[in-house]
C-alpha positions as CSV (number, residue, x, y, z in Angstrom):
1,X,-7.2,-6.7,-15.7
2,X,-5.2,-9.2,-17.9
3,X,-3.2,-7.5,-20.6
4,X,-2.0,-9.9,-23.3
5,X,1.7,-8.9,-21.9
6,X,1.5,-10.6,-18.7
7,X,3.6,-13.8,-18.0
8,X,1.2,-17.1,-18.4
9,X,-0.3,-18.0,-14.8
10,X,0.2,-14.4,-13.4
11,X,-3.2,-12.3,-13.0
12,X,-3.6,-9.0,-11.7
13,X,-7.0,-8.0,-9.5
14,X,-7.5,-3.8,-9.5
15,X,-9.3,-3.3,-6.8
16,X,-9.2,0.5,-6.2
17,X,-8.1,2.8,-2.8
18,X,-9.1,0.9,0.1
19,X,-7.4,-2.4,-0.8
20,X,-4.0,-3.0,-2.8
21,X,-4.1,-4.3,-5.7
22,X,-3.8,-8.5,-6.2
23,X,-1.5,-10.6,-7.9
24,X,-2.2,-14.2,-8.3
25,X,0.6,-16.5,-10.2
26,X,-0.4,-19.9,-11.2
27,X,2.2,-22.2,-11.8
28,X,2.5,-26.2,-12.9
29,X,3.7,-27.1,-9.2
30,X,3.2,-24.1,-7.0
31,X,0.5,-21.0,-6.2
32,X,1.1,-17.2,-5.1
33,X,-0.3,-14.6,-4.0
34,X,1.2,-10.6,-3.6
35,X,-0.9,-8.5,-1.4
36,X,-3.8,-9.1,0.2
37,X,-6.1,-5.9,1.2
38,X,-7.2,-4.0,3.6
39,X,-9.8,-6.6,6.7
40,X,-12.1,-5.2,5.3
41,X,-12.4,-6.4,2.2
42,X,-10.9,-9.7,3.7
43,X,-13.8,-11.7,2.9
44,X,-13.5,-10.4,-0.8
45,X,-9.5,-11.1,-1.2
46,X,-10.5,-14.8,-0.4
47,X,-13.5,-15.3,-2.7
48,X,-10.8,-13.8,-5.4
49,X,-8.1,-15.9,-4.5
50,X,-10.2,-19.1,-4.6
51,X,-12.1,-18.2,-7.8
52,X,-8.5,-17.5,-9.6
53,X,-7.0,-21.1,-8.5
54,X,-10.2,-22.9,-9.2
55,X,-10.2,-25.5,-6.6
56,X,-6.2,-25.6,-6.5
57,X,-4.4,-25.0,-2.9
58,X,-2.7,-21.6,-2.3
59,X,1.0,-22.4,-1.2
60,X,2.7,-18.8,-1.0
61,X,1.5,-15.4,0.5
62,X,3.9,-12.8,-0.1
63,X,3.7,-8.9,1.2
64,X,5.7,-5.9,-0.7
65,X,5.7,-4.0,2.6
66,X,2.9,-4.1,6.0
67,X,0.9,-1.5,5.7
68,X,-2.2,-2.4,6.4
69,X,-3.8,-1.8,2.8
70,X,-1.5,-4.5,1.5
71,X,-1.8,-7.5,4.5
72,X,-5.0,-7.1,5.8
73,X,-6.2,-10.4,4.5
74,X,-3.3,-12.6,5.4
75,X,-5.0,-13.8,8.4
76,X,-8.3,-15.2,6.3
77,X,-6.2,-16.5,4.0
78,X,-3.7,-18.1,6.6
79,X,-7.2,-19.9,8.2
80,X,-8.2,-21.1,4.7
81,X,-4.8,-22.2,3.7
82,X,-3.0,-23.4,6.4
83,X,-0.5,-24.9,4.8
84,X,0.5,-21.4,2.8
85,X,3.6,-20.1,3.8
86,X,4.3,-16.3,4.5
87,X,6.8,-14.1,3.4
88,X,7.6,-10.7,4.1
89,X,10.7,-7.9,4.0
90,X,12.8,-8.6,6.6
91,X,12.9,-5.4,8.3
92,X,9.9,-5.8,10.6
93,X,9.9,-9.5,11.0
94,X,10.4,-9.0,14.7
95,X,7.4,-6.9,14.8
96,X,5.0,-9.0,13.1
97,X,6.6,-12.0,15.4
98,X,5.4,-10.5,18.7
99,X,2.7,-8.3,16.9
100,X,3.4,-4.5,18.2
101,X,0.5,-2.8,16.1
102,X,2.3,0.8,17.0
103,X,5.3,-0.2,15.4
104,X,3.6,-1.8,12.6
105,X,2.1,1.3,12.3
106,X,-1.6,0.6,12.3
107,X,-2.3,2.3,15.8
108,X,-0.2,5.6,14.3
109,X,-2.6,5.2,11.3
110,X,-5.7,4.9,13.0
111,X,-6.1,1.1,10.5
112,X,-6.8,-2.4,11.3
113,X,-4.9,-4.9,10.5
114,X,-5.8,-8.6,12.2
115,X,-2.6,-10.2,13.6
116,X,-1.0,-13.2,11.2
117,X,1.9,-15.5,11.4
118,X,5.1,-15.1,8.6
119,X,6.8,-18.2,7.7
120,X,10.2,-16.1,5.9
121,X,11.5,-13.1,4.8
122,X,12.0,-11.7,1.5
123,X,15.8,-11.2,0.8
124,X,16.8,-7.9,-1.2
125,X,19.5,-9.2,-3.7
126,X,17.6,-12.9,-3.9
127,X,15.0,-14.2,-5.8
128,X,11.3,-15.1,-5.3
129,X,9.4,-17.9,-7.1
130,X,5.7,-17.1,-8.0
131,X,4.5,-19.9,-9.4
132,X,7.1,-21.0,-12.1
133,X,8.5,-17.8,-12.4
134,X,11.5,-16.6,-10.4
135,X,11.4,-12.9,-9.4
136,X,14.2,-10.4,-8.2
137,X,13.7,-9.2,-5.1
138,X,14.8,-5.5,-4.8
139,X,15.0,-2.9,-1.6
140,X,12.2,-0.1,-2.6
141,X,12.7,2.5,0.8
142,X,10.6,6.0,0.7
143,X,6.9,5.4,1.3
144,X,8.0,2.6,3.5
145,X,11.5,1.9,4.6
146,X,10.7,-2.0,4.4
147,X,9.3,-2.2,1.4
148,X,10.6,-3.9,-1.6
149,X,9.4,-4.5,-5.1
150,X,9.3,-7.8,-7.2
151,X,10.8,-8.0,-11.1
152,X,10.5,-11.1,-13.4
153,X,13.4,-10.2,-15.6
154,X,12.2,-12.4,-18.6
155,X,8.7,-10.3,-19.5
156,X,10.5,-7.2,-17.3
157,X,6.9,-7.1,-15.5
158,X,7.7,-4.9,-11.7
159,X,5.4,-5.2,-9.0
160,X,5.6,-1.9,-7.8
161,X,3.8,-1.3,-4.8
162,X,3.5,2.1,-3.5
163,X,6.6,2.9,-4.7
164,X,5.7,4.1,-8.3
165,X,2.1,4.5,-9.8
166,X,0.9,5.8,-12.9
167,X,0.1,9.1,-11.4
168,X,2.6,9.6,-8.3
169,X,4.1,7.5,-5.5
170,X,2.7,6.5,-2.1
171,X,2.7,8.9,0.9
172,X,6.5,9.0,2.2
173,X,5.7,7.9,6.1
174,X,9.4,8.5,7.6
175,X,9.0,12.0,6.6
176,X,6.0,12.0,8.8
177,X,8.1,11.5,11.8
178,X,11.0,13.9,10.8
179,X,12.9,11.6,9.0
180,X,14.3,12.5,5.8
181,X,13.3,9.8,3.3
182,X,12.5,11.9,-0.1
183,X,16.2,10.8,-1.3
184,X,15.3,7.5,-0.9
185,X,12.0,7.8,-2.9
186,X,14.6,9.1,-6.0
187,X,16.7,6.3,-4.9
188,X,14.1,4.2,-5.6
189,X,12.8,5.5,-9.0
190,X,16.1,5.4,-10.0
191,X,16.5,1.7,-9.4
192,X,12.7,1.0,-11.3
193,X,14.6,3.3,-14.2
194,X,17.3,1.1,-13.8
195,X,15.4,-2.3,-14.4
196,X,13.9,-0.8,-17.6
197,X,10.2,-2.3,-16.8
198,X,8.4,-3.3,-20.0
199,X,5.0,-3.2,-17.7
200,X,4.2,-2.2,-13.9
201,X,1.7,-3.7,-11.9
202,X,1.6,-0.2,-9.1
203,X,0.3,-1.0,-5.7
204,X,-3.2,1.0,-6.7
205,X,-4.5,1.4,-10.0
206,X,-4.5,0.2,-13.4
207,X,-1.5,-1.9,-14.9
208,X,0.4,0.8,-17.2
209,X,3.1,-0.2,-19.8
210,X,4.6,4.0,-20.1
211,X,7.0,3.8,-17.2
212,X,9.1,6.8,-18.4
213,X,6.2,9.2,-18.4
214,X,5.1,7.8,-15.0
215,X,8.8,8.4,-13.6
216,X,8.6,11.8,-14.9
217,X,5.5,12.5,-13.0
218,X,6.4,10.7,-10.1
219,X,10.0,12.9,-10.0
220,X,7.7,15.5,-10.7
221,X,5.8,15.4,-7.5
222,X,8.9,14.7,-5.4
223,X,10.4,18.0,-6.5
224,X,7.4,19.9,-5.5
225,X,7.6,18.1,-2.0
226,X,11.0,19.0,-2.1
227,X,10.4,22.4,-2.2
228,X,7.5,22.6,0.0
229,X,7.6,19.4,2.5
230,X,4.1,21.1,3.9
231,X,2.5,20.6,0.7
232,X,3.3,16.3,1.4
233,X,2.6,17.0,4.9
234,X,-1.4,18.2,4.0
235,X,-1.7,15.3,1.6
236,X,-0.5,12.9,4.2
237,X,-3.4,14.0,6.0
238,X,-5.6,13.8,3.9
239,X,-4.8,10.6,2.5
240,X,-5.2,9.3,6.7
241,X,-8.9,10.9,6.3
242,X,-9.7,9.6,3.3
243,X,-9.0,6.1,3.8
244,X,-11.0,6.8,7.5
245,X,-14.3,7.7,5.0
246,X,-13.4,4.5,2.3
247,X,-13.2,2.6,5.6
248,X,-16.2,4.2,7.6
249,X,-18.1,5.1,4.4
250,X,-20.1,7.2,7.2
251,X,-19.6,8.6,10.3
252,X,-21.2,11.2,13.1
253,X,-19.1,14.6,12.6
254,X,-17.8,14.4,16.1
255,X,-16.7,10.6,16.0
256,X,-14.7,11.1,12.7
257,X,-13.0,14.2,14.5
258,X,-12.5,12.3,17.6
259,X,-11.1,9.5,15.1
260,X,-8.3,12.5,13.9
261,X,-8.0,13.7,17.8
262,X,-6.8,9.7,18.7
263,X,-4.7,9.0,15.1
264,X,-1.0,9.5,16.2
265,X,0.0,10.0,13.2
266,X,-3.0,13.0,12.3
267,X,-2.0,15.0,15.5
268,X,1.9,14.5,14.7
269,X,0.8,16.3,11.7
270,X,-1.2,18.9,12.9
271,X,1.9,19.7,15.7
272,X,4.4,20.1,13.5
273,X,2.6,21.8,10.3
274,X,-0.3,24.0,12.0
275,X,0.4,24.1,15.7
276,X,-1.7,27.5,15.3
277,X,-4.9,26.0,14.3
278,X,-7.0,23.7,16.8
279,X,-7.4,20.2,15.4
280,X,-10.6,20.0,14.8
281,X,-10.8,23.1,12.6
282,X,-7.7,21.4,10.9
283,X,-10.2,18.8,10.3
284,X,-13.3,20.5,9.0
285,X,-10.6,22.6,6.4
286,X,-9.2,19.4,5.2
287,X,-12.5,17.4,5.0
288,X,-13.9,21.2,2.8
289,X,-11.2,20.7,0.3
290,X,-11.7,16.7,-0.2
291,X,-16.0,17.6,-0.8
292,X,-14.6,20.7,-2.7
293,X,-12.5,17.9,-5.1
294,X,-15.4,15.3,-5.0
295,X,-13.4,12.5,-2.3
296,X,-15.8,13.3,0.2
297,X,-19.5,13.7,1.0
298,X,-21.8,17.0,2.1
299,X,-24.1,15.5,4.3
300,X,-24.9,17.7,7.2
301,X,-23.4,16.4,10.7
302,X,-21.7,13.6,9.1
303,X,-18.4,12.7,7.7
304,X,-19.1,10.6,4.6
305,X,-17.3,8.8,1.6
306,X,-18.5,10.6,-1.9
């Protein structure tokens, strides 16, 4: 999608659920990229990437946060670009140095996410060039606590990530583990009301120039988890299932419920929410209400994407 309102050199690539969306900034001297799918659709984030610089080399990968939606092609592009640096939020440098998949969170999630190399970390309170536009980096905590989102103050275009779409927010993780991180989603949408975006480029979906409306919906939804935390606590879940059938597009019944059974994260939730009902059964009622909505297939003895 390329809106007449974007800065010259930067393009935007939608690219639904699975995988993030991707930003590519062409500049006179230098080349970017923000976000780079889910492995997956690895092979697909480089054929973009190469098609959008037209023979030029890729110098700069940056990530808004890791999870695995939003790096999962660093590694491709890191073998076809050697010379591109790497730069992420500093919080789980460490992490990605010595590449601890349970506290990057893919083993919690039940994802993939190939190990890569970072070159640098994103500063909150500095600046990032893409292409020939510098961009403020700001802290973004509440769906991730490491995430951070990129304004160009000129064209006030924000790279939001997860942390505001059109239609809601990303799933707040920390709460997953007892942590209580809905203040610092409102934090958060307080500092995107702050910048006064003229257009936001959201993690997922289509670019979207109403930012008030979207905060409204966004503060919306965080009341109503407010009020009933198991109400975020089912959509977590089914948000982990969902991306299992976008992933999977089909599976055998039994091996997408022993998929839930071995996600840390799935069981955490079924502990703490519905310690009453077996796992499985928690399963089948979630997966009846995503085929009830239309996420999810009704093929008999399979688990399948709609």
């Amino acid at each position: 999608m390329q809106p007449d309102t974007l800065p010259p050199g930067v393009q935007v690539h939608e690219r639904g659920w699975l995988s993030a969306n991707l930003i590519v900034a062409i500049g006179a001297q230098a080349t970017a990229v923000v976000d780079t799918g889910y492995v997956t659709h690895a092979e697909q984030t480089l054929a973009l990437v190469r098609s959008a610089l037209g023979g030029r080399p890729l110098d700069l990968i940056v990530n808004t946060h890791l999870h695995s939606d939003h790096c999962g092609g660093n590694a491709v592009l890191q073998a076809a670009y050697p010379q591109a640096r790497t730069l992420i939020p500093p919080g789980l440098a460490a992490h990605v140095r010595a590449w601890d998949p349970i506290a990057l969170s893919y083993e919690p999630t039940g994802q993939q996410c190939p190990a890569f190399r970072i070159d640098g970390t994103l500063s909150p309170g500095g600046e990032c060039m893409l292409g020939d536009l510098a961009w403020q980096v700001h802290a973004a905590p509440g769906h991730d606590p490491h995430s951070v989102v990129l304004f160009e103050p000129r064209s006030r275009l924000l790279l939001s990530a997860d942390a505001l779409w059109e239609r809601g927010f990303g799933v707040v993780f920390p709460e997953l583990e007892g942590e209580h991180a809905f203040d610092e989603v409102a934090a958060t949408l307080d500092l995107i009301e702050a910048l006064q975006p003229a257009l936001v480029v959201p993690g997922h979906g289509s670019v979207f120039a109403d930012v008030a409306a979207a905060l409204a919906r966004a503060r919306s939804r965080l009341a109503a988890y407010r009020a009933d935390p198991g109400r975020h606590a089912v959509h977590a879940a089914k948000v982990l299932l969902k991306f299992k059938l976008l992933e999977a597009q089909r599976l055998p019944w039994e091996d997408f419920v022993n998929w839930a059974a071995g996600t840390p994260y799935f069981r955490l939730l079924q502990q703490r929410w519905l310690p009453g009902l077996s796992l499985p059964d928690w399963v089948q009622q979630l997966y009846s209400e995503l085929a009830e909505a239309g996420a999810a297939g009704r093929e008999p003895g399979f688990a399948t994407n709609h």
